[in-house]
C-alpha positions as YAML, in Angstrom:
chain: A
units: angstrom
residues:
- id: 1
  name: UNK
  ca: [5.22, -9.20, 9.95]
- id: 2
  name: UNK
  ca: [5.11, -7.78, 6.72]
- id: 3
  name: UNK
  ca: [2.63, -9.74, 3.88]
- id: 4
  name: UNK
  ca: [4.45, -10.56, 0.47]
- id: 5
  name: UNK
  ca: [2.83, -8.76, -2.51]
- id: 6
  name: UNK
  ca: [1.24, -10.61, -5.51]
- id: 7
  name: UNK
  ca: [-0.02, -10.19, -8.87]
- id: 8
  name: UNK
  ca: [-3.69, -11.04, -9.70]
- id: 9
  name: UNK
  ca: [-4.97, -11.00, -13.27]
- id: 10
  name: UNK
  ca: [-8.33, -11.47, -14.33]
- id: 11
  name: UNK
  ca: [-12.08, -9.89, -15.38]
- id: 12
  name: UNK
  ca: [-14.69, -8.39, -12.86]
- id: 13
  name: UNK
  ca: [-17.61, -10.70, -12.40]
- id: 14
  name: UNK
  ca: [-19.57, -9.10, -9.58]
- id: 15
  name: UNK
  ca: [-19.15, -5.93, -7.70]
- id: 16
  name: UNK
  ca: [-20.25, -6.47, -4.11]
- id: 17
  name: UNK
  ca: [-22.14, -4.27, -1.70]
- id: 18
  name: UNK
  ca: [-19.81, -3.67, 1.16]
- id: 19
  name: UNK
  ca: [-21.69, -2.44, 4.43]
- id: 20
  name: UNK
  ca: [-18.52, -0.20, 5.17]
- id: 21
  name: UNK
  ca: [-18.81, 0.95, 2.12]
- id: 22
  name: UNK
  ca: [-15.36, -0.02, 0.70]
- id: 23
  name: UNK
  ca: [-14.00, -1.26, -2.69]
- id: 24
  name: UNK
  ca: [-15.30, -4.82, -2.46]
- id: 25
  name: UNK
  ca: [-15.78, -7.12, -5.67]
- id: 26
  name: UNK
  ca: [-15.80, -10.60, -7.05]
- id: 27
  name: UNK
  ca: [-12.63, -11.43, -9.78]
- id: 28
  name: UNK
  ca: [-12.03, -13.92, -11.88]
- id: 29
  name: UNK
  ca: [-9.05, -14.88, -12.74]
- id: 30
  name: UNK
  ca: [-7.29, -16.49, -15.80]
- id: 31
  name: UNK
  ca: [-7.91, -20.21, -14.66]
- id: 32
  name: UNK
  ca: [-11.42, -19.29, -13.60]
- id: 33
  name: UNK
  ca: [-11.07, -19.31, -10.08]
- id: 34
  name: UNK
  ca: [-12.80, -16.40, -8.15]
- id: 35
  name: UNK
  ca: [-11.34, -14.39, -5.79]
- id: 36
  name: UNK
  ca: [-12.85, -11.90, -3.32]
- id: 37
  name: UNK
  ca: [-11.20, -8.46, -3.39]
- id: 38
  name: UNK
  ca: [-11.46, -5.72, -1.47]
- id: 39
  name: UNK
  ca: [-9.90, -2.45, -0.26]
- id: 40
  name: UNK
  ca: [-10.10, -0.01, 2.85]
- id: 41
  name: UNK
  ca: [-8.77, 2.74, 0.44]
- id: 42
  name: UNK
  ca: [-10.02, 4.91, -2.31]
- id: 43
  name: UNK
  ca: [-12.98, 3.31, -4.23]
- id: 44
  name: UNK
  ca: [-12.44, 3.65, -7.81]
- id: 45
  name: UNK
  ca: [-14.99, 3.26, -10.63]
- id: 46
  name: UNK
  ca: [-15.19, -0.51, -11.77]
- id: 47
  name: UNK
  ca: [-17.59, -1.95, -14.21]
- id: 48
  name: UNK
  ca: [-18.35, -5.74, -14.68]
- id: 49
  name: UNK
  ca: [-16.36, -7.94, -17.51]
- id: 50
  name: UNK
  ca: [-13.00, -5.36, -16.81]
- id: 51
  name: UNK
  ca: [-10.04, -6.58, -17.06]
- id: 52
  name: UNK
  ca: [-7.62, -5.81, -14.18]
- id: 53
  name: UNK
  ca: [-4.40, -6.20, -12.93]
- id: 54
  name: UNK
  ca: [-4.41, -5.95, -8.81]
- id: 55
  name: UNK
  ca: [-1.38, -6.46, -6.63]
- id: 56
  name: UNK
  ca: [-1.75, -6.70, -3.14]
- id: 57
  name: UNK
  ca: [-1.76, -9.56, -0.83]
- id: 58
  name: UNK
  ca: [-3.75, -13.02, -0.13]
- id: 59
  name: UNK
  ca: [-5.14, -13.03, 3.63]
- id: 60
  name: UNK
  ca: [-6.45, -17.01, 2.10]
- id: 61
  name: UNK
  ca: [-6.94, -18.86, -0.94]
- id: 62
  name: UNK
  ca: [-9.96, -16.79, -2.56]
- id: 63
  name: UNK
  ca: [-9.31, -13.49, -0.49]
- id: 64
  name: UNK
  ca: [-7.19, -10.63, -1.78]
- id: 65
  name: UNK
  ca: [-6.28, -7.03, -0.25]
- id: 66
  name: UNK
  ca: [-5.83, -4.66, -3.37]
- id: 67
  name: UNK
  ca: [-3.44, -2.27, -2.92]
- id: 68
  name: UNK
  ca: [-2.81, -1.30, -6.93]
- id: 69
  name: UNK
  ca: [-5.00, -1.57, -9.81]
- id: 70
  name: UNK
  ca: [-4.47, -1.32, -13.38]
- id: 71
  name: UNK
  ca: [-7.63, -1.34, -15.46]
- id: 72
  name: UNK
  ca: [-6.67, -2.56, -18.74]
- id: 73
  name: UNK
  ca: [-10.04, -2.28, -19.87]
- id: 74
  name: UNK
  ca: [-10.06, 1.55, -19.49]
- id: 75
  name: UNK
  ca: [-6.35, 1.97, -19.10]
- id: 76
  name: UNK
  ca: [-6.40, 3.48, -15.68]
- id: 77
  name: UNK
  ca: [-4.19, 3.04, -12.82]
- id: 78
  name: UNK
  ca: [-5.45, 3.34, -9.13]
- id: 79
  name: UNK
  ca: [-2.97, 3.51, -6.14]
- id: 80
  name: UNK
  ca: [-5.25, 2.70, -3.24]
- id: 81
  name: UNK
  ca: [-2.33, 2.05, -0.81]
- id: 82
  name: UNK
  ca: [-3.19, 4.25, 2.35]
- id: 83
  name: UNK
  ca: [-0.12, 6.25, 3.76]
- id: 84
  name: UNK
  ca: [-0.04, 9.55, 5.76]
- id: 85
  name: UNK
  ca: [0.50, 12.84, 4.58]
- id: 86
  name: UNK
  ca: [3.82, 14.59, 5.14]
- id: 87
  name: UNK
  ca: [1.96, 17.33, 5.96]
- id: 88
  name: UNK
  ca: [0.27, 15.73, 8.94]
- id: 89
  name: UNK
  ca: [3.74, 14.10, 10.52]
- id: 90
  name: UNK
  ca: [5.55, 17.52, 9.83]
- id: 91
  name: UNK
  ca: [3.53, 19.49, 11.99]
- id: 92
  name: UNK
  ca: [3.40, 17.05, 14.18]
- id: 93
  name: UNK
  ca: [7.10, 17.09, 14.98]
- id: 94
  name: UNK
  ca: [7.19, 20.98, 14.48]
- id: 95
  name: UNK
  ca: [4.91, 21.21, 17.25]
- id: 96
  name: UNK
  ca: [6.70, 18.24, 19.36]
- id: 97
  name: UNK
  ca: [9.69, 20.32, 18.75]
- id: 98
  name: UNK
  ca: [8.16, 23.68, 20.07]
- id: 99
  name: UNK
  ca: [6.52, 22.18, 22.80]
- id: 100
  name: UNK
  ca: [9.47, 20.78, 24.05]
- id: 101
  name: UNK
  ca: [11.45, 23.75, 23.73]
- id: 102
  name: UNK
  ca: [8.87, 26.22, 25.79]
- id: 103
  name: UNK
  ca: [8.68, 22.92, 28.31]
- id: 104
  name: UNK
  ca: [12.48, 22.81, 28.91]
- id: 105
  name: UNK
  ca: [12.86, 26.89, 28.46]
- id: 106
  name: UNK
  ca: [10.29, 27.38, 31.65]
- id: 107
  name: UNK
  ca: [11.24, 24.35, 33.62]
- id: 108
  name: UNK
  ca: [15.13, 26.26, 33.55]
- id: 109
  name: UNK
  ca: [13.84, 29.78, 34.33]
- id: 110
  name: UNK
  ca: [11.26, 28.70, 36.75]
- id: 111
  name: UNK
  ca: [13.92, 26.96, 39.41]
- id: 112
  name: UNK
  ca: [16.97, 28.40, 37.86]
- id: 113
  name: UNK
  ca: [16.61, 31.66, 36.61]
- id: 114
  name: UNK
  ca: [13.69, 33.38, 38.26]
- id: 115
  name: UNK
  ca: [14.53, 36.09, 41.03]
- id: 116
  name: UNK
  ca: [14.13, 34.91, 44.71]
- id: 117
  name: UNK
  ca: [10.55, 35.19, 45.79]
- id: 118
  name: UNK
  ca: [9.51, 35.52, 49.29]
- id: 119
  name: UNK
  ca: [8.45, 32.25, 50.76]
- id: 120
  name: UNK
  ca: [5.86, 33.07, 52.86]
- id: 121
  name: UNK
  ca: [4.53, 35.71, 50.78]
- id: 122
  name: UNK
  ca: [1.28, 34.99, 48.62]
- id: 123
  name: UNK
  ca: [2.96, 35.44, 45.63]
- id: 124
  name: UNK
  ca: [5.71, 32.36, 46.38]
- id: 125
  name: UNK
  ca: [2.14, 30.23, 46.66]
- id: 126
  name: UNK
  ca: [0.49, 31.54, 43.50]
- id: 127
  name: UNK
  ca: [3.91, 31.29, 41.65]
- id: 128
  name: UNK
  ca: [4.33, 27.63, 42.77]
- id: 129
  name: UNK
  ca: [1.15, 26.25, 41.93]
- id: 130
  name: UNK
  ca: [1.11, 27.97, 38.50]
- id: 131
  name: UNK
  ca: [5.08, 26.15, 38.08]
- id: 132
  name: UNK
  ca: [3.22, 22.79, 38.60]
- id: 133
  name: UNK
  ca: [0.14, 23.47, 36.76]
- id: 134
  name: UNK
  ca: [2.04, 24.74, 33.54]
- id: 135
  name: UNK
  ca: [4.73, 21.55, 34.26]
- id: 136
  name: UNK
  ca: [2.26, 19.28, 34.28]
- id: 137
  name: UNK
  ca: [0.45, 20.25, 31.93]
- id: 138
  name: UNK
  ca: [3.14, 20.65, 29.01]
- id: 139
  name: UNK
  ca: [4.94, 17.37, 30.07]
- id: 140
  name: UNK
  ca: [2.31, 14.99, 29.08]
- id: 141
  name: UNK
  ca: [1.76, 17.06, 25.68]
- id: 142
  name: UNK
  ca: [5.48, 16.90, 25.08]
- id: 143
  name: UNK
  ca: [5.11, 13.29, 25.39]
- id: 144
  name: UNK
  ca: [1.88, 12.76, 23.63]
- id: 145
  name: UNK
  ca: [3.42, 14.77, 20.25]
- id: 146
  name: UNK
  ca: [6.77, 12.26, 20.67]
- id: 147
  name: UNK
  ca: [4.56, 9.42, 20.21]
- id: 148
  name: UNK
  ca: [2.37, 10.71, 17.30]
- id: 149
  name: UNK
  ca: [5.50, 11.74, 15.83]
- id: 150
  name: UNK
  ca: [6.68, 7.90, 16.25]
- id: 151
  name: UNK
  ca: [3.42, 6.29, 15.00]
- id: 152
  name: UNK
  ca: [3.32, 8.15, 11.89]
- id: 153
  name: UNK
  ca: [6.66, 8.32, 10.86]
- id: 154
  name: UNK
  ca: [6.25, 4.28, 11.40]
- id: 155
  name: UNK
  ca: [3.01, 4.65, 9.16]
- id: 156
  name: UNK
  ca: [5.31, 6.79, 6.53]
- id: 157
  name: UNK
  ca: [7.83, 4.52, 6.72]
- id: 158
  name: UNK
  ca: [5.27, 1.34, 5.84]
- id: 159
  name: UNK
  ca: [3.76, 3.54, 3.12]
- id: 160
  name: UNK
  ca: [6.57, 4.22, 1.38]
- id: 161
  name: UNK
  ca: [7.51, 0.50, 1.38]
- id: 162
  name: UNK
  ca: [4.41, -0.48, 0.56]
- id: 163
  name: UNK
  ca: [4.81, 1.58, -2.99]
- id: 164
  name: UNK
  ca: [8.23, 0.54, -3.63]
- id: 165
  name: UNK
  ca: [6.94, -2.98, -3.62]
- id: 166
  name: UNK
  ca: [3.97, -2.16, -6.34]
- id: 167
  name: UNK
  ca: [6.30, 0.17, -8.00]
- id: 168
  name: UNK
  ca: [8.65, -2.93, -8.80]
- id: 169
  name: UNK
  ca: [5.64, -5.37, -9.34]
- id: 170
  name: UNK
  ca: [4.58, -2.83, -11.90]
- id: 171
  name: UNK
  ca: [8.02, -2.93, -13.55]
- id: 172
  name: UNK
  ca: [8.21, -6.64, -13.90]
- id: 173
  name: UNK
  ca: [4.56, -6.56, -15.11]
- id: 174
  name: UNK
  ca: [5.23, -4.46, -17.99]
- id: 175
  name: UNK
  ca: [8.56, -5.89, -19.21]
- id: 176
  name: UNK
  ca: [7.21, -9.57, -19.19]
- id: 177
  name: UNK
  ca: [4.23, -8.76, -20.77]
- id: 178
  name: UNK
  ca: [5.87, -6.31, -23.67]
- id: 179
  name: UNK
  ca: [8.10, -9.39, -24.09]
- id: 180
  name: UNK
  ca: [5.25, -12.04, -24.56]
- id: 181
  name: UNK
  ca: [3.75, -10.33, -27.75]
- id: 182
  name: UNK
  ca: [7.45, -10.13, -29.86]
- id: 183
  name: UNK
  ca: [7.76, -14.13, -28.37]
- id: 184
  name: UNK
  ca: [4.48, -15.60, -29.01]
- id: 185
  name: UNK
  ca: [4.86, -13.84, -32.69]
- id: 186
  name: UNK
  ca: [7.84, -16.03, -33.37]
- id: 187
  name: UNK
  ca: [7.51, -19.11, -32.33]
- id: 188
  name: UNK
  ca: [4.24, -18.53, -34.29]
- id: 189
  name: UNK
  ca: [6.54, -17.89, -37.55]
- id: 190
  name: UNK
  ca: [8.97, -20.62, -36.41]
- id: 191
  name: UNK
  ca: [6.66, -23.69, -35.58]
- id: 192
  name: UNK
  ca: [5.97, -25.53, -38.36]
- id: 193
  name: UNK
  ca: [2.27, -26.51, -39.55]
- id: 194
  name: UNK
  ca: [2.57, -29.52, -40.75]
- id: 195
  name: UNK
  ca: [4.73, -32.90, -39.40]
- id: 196
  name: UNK
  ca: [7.92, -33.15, -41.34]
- id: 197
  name: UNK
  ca: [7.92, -36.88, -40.66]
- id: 198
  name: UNK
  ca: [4.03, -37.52, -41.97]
- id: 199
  name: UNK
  ca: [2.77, -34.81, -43.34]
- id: 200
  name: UNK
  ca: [-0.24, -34.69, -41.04]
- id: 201
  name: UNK
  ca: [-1.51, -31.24, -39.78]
- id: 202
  name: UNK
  ca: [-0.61, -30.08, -36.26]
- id: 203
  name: UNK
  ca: [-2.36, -28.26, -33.70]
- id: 204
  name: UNK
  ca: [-0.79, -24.63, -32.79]
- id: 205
  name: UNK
  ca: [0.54, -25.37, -29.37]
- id: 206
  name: UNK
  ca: [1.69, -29.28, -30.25]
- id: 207
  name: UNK
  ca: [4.66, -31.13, -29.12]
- id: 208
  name: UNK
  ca: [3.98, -34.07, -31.09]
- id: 209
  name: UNK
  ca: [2.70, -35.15, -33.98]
- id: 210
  name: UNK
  ca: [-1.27, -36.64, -33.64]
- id: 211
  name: UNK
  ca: [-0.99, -38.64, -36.64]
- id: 212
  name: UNK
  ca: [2.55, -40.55, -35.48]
- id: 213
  name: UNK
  ca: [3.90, -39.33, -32.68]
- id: 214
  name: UNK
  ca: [7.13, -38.04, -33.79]
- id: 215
  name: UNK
  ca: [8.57, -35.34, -31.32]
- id: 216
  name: UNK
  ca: [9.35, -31.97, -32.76]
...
């Protein structure tokens, strides 16, 4: 079952010694809560007080798998989402594919195509065994390379959704928060300082008035 992705914003308190020796540290997020992160993946420079952006996933309330970071502090961006090369699933089928074609090639000109062989002749023995040996022997390979071939075009597969999913985190990241600046800078400009009903002075973020209580 696949885990939803989430955004996580907050600073770097503590950067914690993992015994496996992967990305492991202690965030803090905008409400001060703190979260334990942590990755399998790459392990990327972090310093304390940065401020990050991780997606990933919760596995509880205060633990979170990273599986993006953007350092806003240095303005970096770390993709620590592990997938596997094409390079390693390619010539794994290649050789699946070969393997299968010398198995079915000499299984059809062993017992089909081969000249007639004197049965009770040595050679018919030596002949025979060798058939089975070199059957058995490239039948479980053939099968073996099928299922590597499988697993990591599964792991490919996961990878590449796995990406996607940060890729349009990312997106919606960016466009809310290049919004919030041109927002916050209006309503700024358009809130009024003072009560228009009293004249008393309000607070930035007020919905009423202090002094009488009007509504604005």
């Amino acid at each position: 079952m696949s885990v939803r992705a989430e955004i996580l914003n907050g600073r770097v308190k503590q950067i914690v010694k993992s015994e496996s020796g992967n990305l492991a540290f202690m965030l803090e997020d905008n409400s001060g809560n703190v979260h334990y992160c942590f990755s399998a993946g790459k392990k990327p420079l972090l310093n304390s007080s940065d401020q990050l952006v991780l997606i990933g996933s919760y596995l509880s309330a205060s633990k979170f798998r990273v599986s993006f970071i953007l350092n806003k502090t240095k303005n970096t961006e770390v993709n620590l989402v592990e997938t596997k090369s094409d390079w390693i699933y390619n010539g794994t089928l290649i050789l699946a594919i070969l393997v299968t074609c010398v198995f079915v090639f000499y299984f059809i000109f062993s017992f089909f195509l081969s000249p007639p062989v004197d049965p009770y002749g040595y050679s018919y023995t030596f002949t025979l065994i060798t058939r089975i040996f070199l059957i058995l022997l490239l039948g479980p390979t053939m099968i073996i390379l099928w299922i590597l071939v499988a697993f990591f075009s599964k792991s490919r597969k996961k990878g590449s959704d796995s990406e996607r999913e940060i890729l349009k985190l990312k997106k919606e990241y960016q466009e809310y928060y290049s919004k919030a600046p041109s927002t916050t800078t209006t309503s700024s400009l358009t809130k009024p300082n003072f009560c228009p009903n009293c004249g008393g002075k309000l607070p930035v973020e007020a919905k009423f008035c202090p002094s009488c209580g009007s509504e604005f």
